[in-house]
N, C-alpha and C positions, 0 to 999 in steps of 0.2 A: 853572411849574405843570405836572406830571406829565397826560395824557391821560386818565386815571382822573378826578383831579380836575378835569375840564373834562367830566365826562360828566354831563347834568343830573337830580337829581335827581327820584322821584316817578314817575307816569304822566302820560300824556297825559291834559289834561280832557276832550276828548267818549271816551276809553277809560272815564273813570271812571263818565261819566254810563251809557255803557250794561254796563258791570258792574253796577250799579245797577239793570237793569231798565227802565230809564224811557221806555229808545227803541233804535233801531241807534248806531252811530257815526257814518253817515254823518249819519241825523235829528239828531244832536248838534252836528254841525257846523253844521248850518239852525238851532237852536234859540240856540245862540251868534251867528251872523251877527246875528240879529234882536235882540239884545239881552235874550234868556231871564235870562240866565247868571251870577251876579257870584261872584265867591271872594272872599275876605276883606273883601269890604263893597265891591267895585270891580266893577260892570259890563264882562264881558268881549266883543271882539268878532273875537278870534281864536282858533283851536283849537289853536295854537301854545304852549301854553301847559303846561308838566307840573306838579302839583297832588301835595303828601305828605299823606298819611292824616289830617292834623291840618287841612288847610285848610277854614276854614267854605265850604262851597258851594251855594248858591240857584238852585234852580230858579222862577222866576215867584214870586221871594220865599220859597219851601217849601224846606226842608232835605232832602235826599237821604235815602229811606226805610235803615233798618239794610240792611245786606248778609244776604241772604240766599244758603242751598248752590243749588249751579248744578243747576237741574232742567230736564229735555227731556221732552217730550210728542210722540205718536204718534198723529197727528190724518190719517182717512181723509176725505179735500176731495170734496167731491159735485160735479156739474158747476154752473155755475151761482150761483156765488160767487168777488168778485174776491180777490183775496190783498192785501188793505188793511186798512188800520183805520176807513177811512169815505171813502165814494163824493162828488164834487158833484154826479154824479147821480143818487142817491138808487137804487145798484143794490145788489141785498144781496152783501154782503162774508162773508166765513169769522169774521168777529166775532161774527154777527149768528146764528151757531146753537151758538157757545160757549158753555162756562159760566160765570158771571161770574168766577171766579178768575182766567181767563185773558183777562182784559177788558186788561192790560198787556203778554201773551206776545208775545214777537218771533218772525217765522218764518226758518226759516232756507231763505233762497232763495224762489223760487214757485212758484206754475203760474196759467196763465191761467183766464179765467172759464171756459173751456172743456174744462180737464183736472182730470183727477180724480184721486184716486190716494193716496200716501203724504205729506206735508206735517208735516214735523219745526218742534216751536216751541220754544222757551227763555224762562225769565226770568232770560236771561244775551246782553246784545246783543253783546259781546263774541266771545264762542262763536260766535253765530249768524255774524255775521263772518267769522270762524275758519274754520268749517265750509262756507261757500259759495266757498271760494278753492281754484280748481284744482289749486294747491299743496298742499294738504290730500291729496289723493289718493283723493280716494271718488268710488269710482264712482255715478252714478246707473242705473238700470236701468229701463226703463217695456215696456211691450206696447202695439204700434201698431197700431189698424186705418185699413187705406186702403181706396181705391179704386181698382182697378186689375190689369192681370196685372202680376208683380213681376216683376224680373228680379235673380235672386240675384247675380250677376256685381258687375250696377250697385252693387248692396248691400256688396260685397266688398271695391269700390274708394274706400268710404265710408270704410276704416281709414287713407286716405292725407289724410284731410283734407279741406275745401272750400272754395273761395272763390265764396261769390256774392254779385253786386252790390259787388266790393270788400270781402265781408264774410269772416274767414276763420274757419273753423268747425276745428276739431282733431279727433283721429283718434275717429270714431263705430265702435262694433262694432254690425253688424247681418244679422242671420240671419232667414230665413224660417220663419217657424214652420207655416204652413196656407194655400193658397190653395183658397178654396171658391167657385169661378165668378169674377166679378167682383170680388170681395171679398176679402184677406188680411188675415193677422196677422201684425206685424213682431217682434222682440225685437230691443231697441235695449240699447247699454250706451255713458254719456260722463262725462265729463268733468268738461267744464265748464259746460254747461246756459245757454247765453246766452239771450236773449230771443226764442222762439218758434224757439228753435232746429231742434228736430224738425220741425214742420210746414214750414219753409222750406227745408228741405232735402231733405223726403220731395217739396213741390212744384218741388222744384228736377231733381227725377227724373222728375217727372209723376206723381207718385202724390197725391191729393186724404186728409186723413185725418180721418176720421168719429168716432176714439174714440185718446185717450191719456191712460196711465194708468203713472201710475209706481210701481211697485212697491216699489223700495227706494233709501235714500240711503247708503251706507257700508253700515256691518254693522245699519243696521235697516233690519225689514223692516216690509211693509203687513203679511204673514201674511192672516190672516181678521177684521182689524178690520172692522167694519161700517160700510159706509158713514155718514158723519156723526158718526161716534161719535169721543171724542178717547180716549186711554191714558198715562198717565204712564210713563216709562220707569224701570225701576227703581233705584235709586242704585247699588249694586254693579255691574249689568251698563252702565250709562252709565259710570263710573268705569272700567271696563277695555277702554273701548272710545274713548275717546276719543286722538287724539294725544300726544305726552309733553309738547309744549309746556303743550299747553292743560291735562291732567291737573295740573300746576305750577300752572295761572291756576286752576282748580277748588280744588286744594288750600289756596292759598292763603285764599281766599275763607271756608274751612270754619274758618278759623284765628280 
């Protein structure tokens, strides 16, 4: 048997669930563990599994909605909202001032309760994926206020990388934009965007930060969206902006 023919056919099942819309891939993988999941009338309990266009596939009994074109939305996040679908502590989430259309939209990547900024969603979990992988290569960009006199230097040596607490953070670009007394504004540009990444590394300088706000993820930008307000991105300029892989996983989709 030639290597071709040893190559398995189909997608992966939690890829399909979240082409689909229904959740990330990783939530796919948790919703299979638990026994959500059956393809062809068999309850699945591993994501090991790759699945052709023909298999019947149940979610909690329900059949996978039609495929729908891959749409991205341009949602300005107010401070004071988790990047969740629903809190166990009853705190309000970015669901909870959507419109219902996007009562399903996946985000791609976050920010915490306490940043604000640009926050890209999909009803493509796929994509969202996609798009959060360092690999990808889009930069994010935000505007930092701290507390503190800055030290541009210190700032400069940020492009080399950092490790703290064992944790290692990759090359941040970051310039001073205004120091007014006590108080600056940073411009930050990364990466890879880990978990509270900014803030632990501005405290990792001594600098305390009072306001972060991200401006842009790749080629979209916040612009002058209004706070709270969401925007659809428009099919043509999402389609040319996307990677060539994923333009391929889009395309297909529209087929």
């Amino acid at each position: 048997m030639s290597e071709a023919d040893q190559k398995p056919t189909g997608e992966r099942i939690a890829k399909v669930l979240a082409r689909a819309g229904l959740c990330s891939r990783r939530e796919a993988e948790r919703w299979i563990a638990r026994g959500r999941v059956s393809v062809d009338g068999k309850v699945i309990d591993s994501p090991a599994l790759n699945v052709t266009p023909h298999a019947d596939i149940l979610v909690d009994g329900a059949p996978l909605p039609d495929r729908q074109p891959t749409r991205l939305w341009r949602y300005h996040k107010p401070t004071g909202r988790l990047t969740t679908r629903r809190d166990p502590e009853g705190r309000p989430t970015i669901y909870d001032g959507l419109p219902p259309e996007l009562a399903m939209a996946i985000t791609v990547g976050r920010l915490d309760m306490n940043s604000e900024g640009l926050l890209l969603l999909t009803n493509d979990g796929a994509l969202a994926r996609r798009l959060e992988l360092p690999s990808t290569g889009w930069i994010r960009k935000y505007r930092v206020r701290v507390h503190g006199m800055v030290d541009a230097k210190a700032l400069g040596r940020l492009a080399k990388g950092v490790t703290i607490d064992g944790m290692k953070y990759g090359s941040i670009t970051a310039s001073l934009e205004r120091q007014v007394g006590a108080n600056a504004w940073i411009a930050m540009s990364l990466r890879e965007g880990k978990n509270r990444e900014i803030r632990r590394v501005m405290e990792h300088l001594g600098y305390s930060v009072s306001r972060l706000i991200r401006t842009s993820f790749g080629p979209f930008q916040l612009g002058k969206l209004p706070r709270g307000n969401v925007e659809e991105v428009p099919a043509r300029v999402l389609a040319s902006n996307l990677p060539r892989d994923v333009k391929a996983d889009a395309a297909h989709r529209r087929r």
